[in-house]
C-alpha positions as CSV (number, residue, x, y, z in Angstrom):
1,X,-6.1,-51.7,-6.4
2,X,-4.3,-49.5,-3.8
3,X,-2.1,-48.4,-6.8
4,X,-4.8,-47.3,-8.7
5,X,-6.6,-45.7,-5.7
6,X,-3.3,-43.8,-5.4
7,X,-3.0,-42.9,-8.7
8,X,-6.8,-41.7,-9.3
9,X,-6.4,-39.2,-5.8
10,X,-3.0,-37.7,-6.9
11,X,-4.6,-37.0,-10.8
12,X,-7.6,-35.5,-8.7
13,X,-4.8,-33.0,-6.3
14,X,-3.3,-31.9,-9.6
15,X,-6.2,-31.4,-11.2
16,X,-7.4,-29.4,-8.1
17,X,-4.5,-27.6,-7.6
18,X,-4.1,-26.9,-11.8
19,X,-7.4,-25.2,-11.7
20,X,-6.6,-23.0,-8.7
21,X,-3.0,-21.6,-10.4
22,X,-5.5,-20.9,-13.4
23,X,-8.3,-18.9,-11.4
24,X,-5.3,-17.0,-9.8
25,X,-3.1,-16.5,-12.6
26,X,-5.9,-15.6,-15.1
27,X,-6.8,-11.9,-13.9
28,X,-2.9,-11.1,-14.3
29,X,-2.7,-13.3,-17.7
30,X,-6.1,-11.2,-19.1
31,X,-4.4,-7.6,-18.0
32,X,-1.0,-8.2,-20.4
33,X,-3.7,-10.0,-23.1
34,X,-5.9,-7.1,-23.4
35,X,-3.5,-4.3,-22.9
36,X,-0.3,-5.9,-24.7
37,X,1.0,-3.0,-25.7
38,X,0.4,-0.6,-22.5
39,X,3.5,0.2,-20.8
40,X,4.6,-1.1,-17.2
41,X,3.5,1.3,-15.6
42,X,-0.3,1.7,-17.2
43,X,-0.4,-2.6,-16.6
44,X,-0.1,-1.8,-12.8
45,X,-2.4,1.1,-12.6
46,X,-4.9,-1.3,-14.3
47,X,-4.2,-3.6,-11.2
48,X,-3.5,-1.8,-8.2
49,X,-5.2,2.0,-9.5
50,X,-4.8,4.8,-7.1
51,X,-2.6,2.6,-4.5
52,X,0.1,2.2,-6.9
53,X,0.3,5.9,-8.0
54,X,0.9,6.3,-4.3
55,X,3.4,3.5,-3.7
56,X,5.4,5.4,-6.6
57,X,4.6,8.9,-5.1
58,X,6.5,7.6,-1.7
59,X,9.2,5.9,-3.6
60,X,10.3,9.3,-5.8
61,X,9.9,11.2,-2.5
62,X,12.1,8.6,-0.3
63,X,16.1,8.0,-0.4
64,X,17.0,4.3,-1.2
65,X,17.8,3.9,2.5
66,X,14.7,5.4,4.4
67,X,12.9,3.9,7.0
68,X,9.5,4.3,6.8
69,X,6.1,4.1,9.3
70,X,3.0,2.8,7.9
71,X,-0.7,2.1,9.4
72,X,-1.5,-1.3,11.2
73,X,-1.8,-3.8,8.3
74,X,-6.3,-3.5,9.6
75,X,-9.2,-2.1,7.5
76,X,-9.1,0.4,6.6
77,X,-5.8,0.6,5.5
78,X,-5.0,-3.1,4.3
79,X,-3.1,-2.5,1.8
80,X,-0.7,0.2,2.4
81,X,-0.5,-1.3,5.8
82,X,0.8,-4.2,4.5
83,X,4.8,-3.5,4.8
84,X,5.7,-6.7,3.2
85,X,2.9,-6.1,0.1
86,X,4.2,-2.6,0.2
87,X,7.8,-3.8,0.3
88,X,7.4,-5.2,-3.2
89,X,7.2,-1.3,-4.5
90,X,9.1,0.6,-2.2
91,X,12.2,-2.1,-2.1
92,X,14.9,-1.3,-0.4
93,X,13.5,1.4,1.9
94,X,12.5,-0.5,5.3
95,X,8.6,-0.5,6.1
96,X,7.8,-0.7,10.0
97,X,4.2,-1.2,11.2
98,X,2.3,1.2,13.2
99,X,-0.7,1.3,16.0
100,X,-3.9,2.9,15.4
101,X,-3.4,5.9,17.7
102,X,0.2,6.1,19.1
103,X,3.5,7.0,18.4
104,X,6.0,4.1,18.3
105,X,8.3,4.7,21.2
106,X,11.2,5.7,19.0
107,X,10.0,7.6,16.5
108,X,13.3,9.1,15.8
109,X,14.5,5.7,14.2
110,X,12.5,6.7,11.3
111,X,12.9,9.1,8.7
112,X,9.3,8.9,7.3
113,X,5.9,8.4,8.3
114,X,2.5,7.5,5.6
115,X,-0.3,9.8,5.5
116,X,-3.0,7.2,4.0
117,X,-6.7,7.9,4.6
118,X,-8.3,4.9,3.3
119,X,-7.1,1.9,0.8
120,X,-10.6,0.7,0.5
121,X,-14.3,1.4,2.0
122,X,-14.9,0.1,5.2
123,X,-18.5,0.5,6.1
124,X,-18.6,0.6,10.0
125,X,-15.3,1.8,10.3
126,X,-15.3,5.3,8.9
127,X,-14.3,7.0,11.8
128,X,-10.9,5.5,11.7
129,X,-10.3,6.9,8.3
130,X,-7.0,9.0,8.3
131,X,-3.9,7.8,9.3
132,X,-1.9,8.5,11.5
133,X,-4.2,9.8,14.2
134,X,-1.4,11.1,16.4
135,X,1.0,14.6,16.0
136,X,4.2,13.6,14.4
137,X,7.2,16.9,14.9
138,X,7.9,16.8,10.9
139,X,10.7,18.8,9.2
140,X,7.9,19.4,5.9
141,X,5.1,17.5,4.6
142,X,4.6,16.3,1.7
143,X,1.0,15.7,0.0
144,X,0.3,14.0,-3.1
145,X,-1.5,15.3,-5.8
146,X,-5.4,15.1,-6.5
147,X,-5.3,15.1,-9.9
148,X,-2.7,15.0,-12.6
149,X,-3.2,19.0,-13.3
150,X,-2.4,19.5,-9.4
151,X,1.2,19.4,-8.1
152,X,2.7,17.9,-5.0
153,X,1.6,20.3,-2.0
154,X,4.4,20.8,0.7
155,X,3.5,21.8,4.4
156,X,6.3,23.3,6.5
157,X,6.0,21.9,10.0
158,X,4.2,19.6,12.4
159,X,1.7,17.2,11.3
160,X,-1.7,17.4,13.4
161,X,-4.3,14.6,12.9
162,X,-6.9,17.5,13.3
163,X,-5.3,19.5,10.5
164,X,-8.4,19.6,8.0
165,X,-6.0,19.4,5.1
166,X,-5.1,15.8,5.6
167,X,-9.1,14.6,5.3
168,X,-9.2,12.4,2.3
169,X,-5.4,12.5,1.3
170,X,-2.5,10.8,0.8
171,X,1.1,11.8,1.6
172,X,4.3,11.8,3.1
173,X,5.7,12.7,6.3
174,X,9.5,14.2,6.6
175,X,11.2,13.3,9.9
Protein backbone atom coordinates (compact mmCIF):
# COMPACT_ATOMS: atom_id res chain seq x y z
CA UNK A 1 0.00 0.00 0.00
CA UNK A 2 2.86 2.50 0.98
CA UNK A 3 4.39 1.47 -2.42
CA UNK A 4 1.67 2.42 -4.25
CA UNK A 5 1.04 5.56 -2.25
CA UNK A 6 4.62 6.31 -3.29
CA UNK A 7 4.24 5.50 -6.63
CA UNK A 8 0.75 7.51 -7.24
CA UNK A 9 2.60 11.03 -5.45
CA UNK A 10 5.79 10.77 -7.59
CA UNK A 11 3.47 10.15 -11.10
CA UNK A 12 1.43 13.30 -9.59
CA UNK A 13 5.25 15.54 -9.11
CA UNK A 14 6.04 14.59 -12.65
CA UNK A 15 3.00 15.28 -13.93
CA UNK A 16 3.06 18.65 -12.10
CA UNK A 17 6.36 19.46 -12.87
CA UNK A 18 5.74 18.18 -16.92
CA UNK A 19 2.99 20.66 -17.17
CA UNK A 20 5.04 23.54 -15.75
CA UNK A 21 8.35 22.96 -18.37
CA UNK A 22 5.32 23.03 -20.98
CA UNK A 23 3.60 26.42 -19.93
CA UNK A 24 7.26 27.78 -19.78
CA UNK A 25 8.66 26.34 -22.75
CA UNK A 26 5.57 26.93 -24.99
CA UNK A 27 5.88 30.86 -25.64
CA UNK A 28 9.62 30.17 -26.90
CA UNK A 29 8.42 26.79 -28.79
CA UNK A 30 5.35 28.96 -30.54
CA UNK A 31 7.98 31.99 -31.54
CA UNK A 32 10.47 29.41 -33.78
CA UNK A 33 6.83 27.50 -34.92
CA UNK A 34 5.29 30.60 -36.27
CA UNK A 35 8.24 32.42 -37.49
CA UNK A 36 10.51 29.28 -38.68
CA UNK A 37 12.00 30.99 -41.19
CA UNK A 38 12.79 34.57 -39.46
CA UNK A 39 16.34 34.98 -38.80
CA UNK A 40 17.99 35.09 -35.10
CA UNK A 41 17.90 38.23 -34.79
CA UNK A 42 13.99 39.01 -35.91
CA UNK A 43 13.15 35.62 -33.27
CA UNK A 44 14.61 37.81 -30.35
CA UNK A 45 13.02 41.10 -31.34
CA UNK A 46 9.79 39.13 -31.33
CA UNK A 47 10.74 38.21 -27.63
CA UNK A 48 12.54 40.88 -25.98
CA UNK A 49 11.43 44.06 -28.71
CA UNK A 50 13.03 47.36 -28.05
CA UNK A 51 15.25 45.87 -25.04
CA UNK A 52 17.16 43.72 -27.29
CA UNK A 53 17.83 46.37 -30.00
CA UNK A 54 19.43 48.03 -27.12
CA UNK A 55 21.35 45.18 -25.55
CA UNK A 56 22.87 44.87 -29.24
CA UNK A 57 23.26 48.80 -29.46
CA UNK A 58 25.61 48.53 -26.17
CA UNK A 59 27.36 45.47 -27.32
CA UNK A 60 28.55 47.08 -31.05
CA UNK A 61 29.42 50.27 -29.02
CA UNK A 62 31.49 48.24 -26.18
CA UNK A 63 35.08 46.47 -26.47
CA UNK A 64 35.02 42.75 -25.48
CA UNK A 65 36.55 43.78 -22.24
CA UNK A 66 34.44 46.80 -20.84
CA UNK A 67 33.09 47.17 -17.66
CA UNK A 68 29.93 48.48 -17.60
CA UNK A 69 27.31 50.46 -14.87
CA UNK A 70 23.81 49.70 -15.08
CA UNK A 71 20.56 50.80 -13.02
CA UNK A 72 19.54 49.01 -9.67
CA UNK A 73 17.93 45.71 -10.90
CA UNK A 74 14.15 47.92 -9.44
CA UNK A 75 11.17 49.07 -11.47
CA UNK A 76 11.47 50.76 -13.53
CA UNK A 77 14.43 49.50 -14.98
CA UNK A 78 14.07 45.61 -14.34
CA UNK A 79 15.41 44.48 -17.02
CA UNK A 80 18.34 46.27 -18.10
CA UNK A 81 19.12 46.36 -14.49
CA UNK A 82 19.32 42.94 -14.41
CA UNK A 83 23.33 42.45 -14.96
CA UNK A 84 23.14 38.74 -14.93
CA UNK A 85 19.81 38.75 -17.55
CA UNK A 86 21.84 41.41 -19.31
CA UNK A 87 24.95 39.33 -19.11
CA UNK A 88 23.42 36.78 -21.45
CA UNK A 89 23.65 39.55 -24.41
CA UNK A 90 26.53 41.62 -23.55
CA UNK A 91 28.87 38.41 -22.63
CA UNK A 92 32.02 38.98 -21.87
CA UNK A 93 31.83 42.67 -20.90
CA UNK A 94 31.38 42.84 -16.98
CA UNK A 95 27.92 44.37 -15.74
CA UNK A 96 28.13 46.14 -12.15
CA UNK A 97 24.95 47.31 -10.43
CA UNK A 98 24.13 50.80 -9.58
CA UNK A 99 22.09 52.97 -6.91
CA UNK A 100 19.24 55.14 -7.74
CA UNK A 101 20.93 58.52 -7.29
CA UNK A 102 24.74 58.17 -6.59
CA UNK A 103 27.80 57.61 -8.13
CA UNK A 104 29.54 54.30 -7.13
CA UNK A 105 32.58 55.38 -5.12
CA UNK A 106 35.01 54.38 -7.88
CA UNK A 107 33.63 55.24 -10.85
CA UNK A 108 36.83 55.30 -12.61
CA UNK A 109 36.84 51.32 -12.49
CA UNK A 110 34.47 51.49 -15.27
CA UNK A 111 34.69 52.33 -18.68
CA UNK A 112 30.90 52.66 -19.34
CA UNK A 113 27.83 53.72 -17.89
CA UNK A 114 23.68 52.83 -19.28
CA UNK A 115 21.50 55.64 -20.18
CA UNK A 116 18.06 53.63 -19.80
CA UNK A 117 14.87 55.57 -19.23
CA UNK A 118 12.44 52.94 -18.61
CA UNK A 119 12.27 48.95 -19.52
CA UNK A 120 8.59 48.95 -18.75
CA UNK A 121 5.66 51.32 -17.29
CA UNK A 122 5.61 51.67 -13.85
CA UNK A 123 2.51 53.53 -12.76
CA UNK A 124 3.50 55.29 -9.46
CA UNK A 125 7.00 55.51 -10.20
CA UNK A 126 7.33 57.85 -13.08
CA UNK A 127 9.35 60.26 -11.50
CA UNK A 128 12.22 57.89 -11.29
CA UNK A 129 12.21 57.42 -14.98
CA UNK A 130 15.72 58.20 -16.49
CA UNK A 131 18.72 56.62 -15.40
CA UNK A 132 21.34 57.56 -14.06
CA UNK A 133 20.11 60.51 -12.05
CA UNK A 134 23.56 61.71 -11.17
CA UNK A 135 26.42 63.77 -13.51
CA UNK A 136 28.90 61.33 -14.82
CA UNK A 137 32.52 63.34 -16.39
CA UNK A 138 32.16 61.38 -19.92
CA UNK A 139 34.70 61.45 -22.67
CA UNK A 140 31.41 61.41 -25.42
CA UNK A 141 28.03 60.14 -25.32
CA UNK A 142 26.51 57.99 -27.23
CA UNK A 143 22.62 57.90 -27.90
CA UNK A 144 20.79 55.31 -29.64
CA UNK A 145 18.69 55.77 -32.43
CA UNK A 146 14.80 56.50 -32.42
CA UNK A 147 13.95 55.04 -35.43
CA UNK A 148 15.77 53.02 -38.00
CA UNK A 149 15.86 56.23 -40.48
CA UNK A 150 17.77 58.11 -37.51
CA UNK A 151 21.50 57.47 -36.78
CA UNK A 152 23.37 57.06 -33.54
CA UNK A 153 23.66 60.72 -31.96
CA UNK A 154 27.02 61.49 -30.19
CA UNK A 155 27.38 64.18 -27.37
CA UNK A 156 30.87 65.43 -26.62
CA UNK A 157 31.23 65.90 -22.86
CA UNK A 158 29.62 65.53 -19.42
CA UNK A 159 26.45 63.81 -18.91
CA UNK A 160 23.85 65.87 -16.74
CA UNK A 161 20.72 64.11 -15.56
CA UNK A 162 18.94 67.57 -16.25
CA UNK A 163 20.16 67.57 -19.82
CA UNK A 164 16.61 67.51 -21.66
CA UNK A 165 18.07 65.32 -24.41
CA UNK A 166 18.27 62.20 -22.32
CA UNK A 167 14.21 62.32 -21.54
CA UNK A 168 12.89 59.17 -22.97
CA UNK A 169 16.23 57.72 -24.42
CA UNK A 170 18.47 55.10 -24.42
CA UNK A 171 22.25 55.26 -24.66
CA UNK A 172 25.71 54.83 -23.77
CA UNK A 173 28.05 56.56 -21.58
CA UNK A 174 32.03 56.80 -22.55
CA UNK A 175 34.28 56.95 -19.45
Amino acid sequence: MKRAIGIIFLFGVLTFNLYKAFEFLWPQISIIKNFPKRSYDEKMREKYGSYYDFMLFVKENTPENAVILVPPMQPPWAGSGNYVFSNYFLYPRKLIGGEIDKPPQDLKQFTNVLIVWKDFEAKGLEELYGWPKFAVPAKEILYMPTNSSEKTQVKRGNYSPKDELNIGRYGLIKL
